[in-house]
C-alpha positions, -999 to +999 in steps of 0.1 A: +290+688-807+313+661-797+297+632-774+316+603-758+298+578-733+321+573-712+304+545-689+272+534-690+252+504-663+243+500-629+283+501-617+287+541-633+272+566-655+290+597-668+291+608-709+317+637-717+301+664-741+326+692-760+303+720-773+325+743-787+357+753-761+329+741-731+333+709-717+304+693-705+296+660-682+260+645-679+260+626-646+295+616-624+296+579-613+329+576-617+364+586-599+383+615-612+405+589-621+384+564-638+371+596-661+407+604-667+418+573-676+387+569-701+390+604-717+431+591-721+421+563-743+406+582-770+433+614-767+414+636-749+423+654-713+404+660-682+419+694-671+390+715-673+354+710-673+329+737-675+298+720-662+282+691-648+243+680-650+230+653-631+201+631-638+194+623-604+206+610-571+217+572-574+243+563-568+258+549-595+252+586-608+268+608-583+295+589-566+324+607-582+309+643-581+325+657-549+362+649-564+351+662-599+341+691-583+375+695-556+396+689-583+376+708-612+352+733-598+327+731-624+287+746-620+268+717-611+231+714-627+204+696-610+167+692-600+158+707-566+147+670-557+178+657-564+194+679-545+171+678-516+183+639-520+216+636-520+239+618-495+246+642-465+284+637-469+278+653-506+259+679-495+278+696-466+309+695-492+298+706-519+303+746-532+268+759-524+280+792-548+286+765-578+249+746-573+221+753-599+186+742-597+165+732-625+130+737-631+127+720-665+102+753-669+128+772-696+158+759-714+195+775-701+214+791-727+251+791-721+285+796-740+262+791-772+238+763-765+213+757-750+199+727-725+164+721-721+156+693-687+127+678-691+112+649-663+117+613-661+102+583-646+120+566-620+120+554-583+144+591-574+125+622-565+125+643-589+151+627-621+154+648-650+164+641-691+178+667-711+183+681-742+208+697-755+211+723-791+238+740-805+235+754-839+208+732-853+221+703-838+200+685-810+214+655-783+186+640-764+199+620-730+175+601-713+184+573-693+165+553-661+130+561-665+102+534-664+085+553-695+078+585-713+045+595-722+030+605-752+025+644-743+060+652-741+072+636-774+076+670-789+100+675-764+124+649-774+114+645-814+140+644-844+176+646-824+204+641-843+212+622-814+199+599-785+210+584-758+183+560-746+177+531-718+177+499-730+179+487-703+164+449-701+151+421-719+119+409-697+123+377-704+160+373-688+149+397-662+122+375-651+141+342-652+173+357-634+181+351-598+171+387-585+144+391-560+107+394-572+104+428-555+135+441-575+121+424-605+089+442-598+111+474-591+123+471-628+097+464-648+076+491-634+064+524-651+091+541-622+117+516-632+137+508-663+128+509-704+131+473-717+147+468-751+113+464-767+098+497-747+130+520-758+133+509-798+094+518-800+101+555-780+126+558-806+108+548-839+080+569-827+099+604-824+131+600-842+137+620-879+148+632-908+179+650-888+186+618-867+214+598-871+231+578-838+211+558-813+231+551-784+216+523-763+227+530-729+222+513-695+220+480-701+218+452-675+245+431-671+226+401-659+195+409-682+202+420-709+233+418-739+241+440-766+229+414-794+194+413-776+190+448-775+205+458-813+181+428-824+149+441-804+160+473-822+158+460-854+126+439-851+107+468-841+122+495-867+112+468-896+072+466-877+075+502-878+082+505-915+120+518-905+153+506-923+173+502-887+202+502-914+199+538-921+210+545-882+241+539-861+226+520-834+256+509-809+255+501-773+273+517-743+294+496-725+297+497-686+337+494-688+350+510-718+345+544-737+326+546-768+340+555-796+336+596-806+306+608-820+302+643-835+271+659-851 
């Protein structure tokens, strides 16, 4: 499995999966273009894409899935609250025939994998995580939710990979500019993970298989990488963890990441 995040922040989400020959994207804020032009810069091509699955209905999660799917025609995955709450404009374009709902009851199997949604916390109606397996090999995705309870840890235990919200650092959040009721918005349990809030998620279910944390989501204007990778590390050392052991890098808003294969 082959995963690149291609964007990641409040501006665009959208992460480029290769499972096999199927080409997979989780969540479409971006242009055509803009997911072009990012697949270019580390030698890939955007001429086919198999499938799309969307986290939920923001914005900054959907805005370039109508041209994706004009231009691509890929089956589209999604919750039946999400799609219930998507822009009108979307939803009297869109290819009903191409439209799948998920129940998060089963996991799909497809092309040799399988994907497994599970449900998230967050001010949308009804967001979703997921988790993906092909040959051993497990991805979890799981970004904007406020948090993730205990009882569905088995759910999302020992991935080889995450990528997790990290999404704030409460005390910039609370001294930034930003309105108290988006503050509020934020902090609560149908908001955002803070750094401190994802790194102990993580050092609670990750494993002997794990190897890549990808910190994803992070706020511009509260949050920076070095906060987060350092929140990270404090916590794995309470926890008894070597954060060493890991690659822990963070998504950027405006570039690729790098390749990561497991």
């Amino acid at each position: 499995m082959k995963i690149v995040v291609l964007a990641s922040g409040s501006r665009g989400n959208a992460t480029y999966l290769e499972i096999g020959n199927t080409k997979v994207l989780i969540d479409c804020g971006l242009s055509f273009r803009q997911i072009s032009q990012r697949l270019m810069q580390i030698g890939k091509t955007f001429d086919t894409l198999d499938y799309v699955f969307i986290t939920h209905e923001h914005g900054d999660h959907i805005s370039g899935l109508l041209t994706v799917q004009n231009r691509l025609n890929p089956q589209i995955f999604l919750s039946e609250g999400t799609y219930r709450n998507l822009p009108k404009r979307i939803v009297e374009n869109l290819r009903i025939e191409k439209m799948h709902i998920l129940s998060g009851a089963e996991p799909l199997f497809l092309d040799g994998f399988s994907v497994h949604a599970f449900p998230t916390y967050h001010d949308a109606l009804e967001p979703l995580g997921f988790r993906f397996v092909e040959g051993g090999k497990k991805l979890i995705y799981m970004t904007d939710t406020g948090y993730f309870p205990m009882k569905d840890f088995p759910m999302i235990q020992n991935a080889d990979c995450y990528i997790i919200e990290s999404n704030h650092e409460p005390s910039l959040l609370l001294d930034s500019d930003r309105p108290w009721l988006l503050k509020k918005r934020i902090l609560d349990d149908q908001g955002h993970l803070s750094n401190e809030d994802s790194a102990d998620l993580i050092a609670r279910v990750l494993g002997d298989q794990t190897s890549h944390i990808i910190l994803a989501h992070l706020s511009e204007e509260c949050n920076t990488p070095q906060e987060a990778l350092t929140t990270y590390q404090a916590v794995f050392a309470h926890s008894g963890l070597e954060s060493a052991r890991y690659a822990i890098v963070c998504a950027q808003q405006d570039q690729p990441l790098d390749e990561v294969i497991i």
